[in-house]
N, C-alpha and C positions, 0 to 999 in steps of 0.2 A: 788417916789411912796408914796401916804399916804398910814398910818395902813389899813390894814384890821380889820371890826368888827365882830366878834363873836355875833353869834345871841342868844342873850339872853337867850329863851325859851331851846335852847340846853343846854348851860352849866349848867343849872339847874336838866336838866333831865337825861345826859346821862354823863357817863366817857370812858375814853380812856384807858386799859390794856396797858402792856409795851410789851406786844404782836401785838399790834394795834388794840384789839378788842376793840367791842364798850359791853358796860357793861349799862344794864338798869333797870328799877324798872320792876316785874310782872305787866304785862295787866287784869284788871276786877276783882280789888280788894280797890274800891273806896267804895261802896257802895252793899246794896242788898246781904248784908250775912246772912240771912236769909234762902234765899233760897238756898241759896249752902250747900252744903254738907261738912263734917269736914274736910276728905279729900283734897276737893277742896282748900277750905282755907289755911292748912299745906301746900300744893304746892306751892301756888303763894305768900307766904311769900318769904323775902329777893328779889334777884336779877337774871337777866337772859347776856345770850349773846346774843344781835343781830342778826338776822344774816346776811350774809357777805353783801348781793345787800344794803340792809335795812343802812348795818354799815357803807357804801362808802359815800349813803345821808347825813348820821348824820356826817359823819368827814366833808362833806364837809361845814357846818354852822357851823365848828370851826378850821380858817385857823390855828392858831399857835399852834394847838394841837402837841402832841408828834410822830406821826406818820400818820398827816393828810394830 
């Protein structure tokens, strides 16, 4: 059997917890802060967790992940 390849655009975006979650950036904090509110902003800093249906796609574009 040849390697399996890791789809690029995943291992850029998302990691894998040694729990097996999938660990990702905040969604809607590219651009247009402006308009949002301070609040808002404070929120979507750092990192979130997947959640689970979402984190089963994302393991599966990375076979030699840790718990993929």
């Amino acid at each position: 059997m040849p390697k399996l390849k890791t789809k690029s655009s995943a291992k850029k975006r998302f990691k894998i917890t040694a729990r097996g979650k999938v660990i990702m950036s905040q969604a809607g904090k590219r651009n247009g802060m402006i308009k949002r509110t301070s609040k808002q902003i404070r929120n979507q800093r750092g990192t979130t967790v997947m959640s689970k249906q979402d984190g089963k796609i994302a393991k599966s574009y990375m076979p030699y992940s840790l718990r993929g």
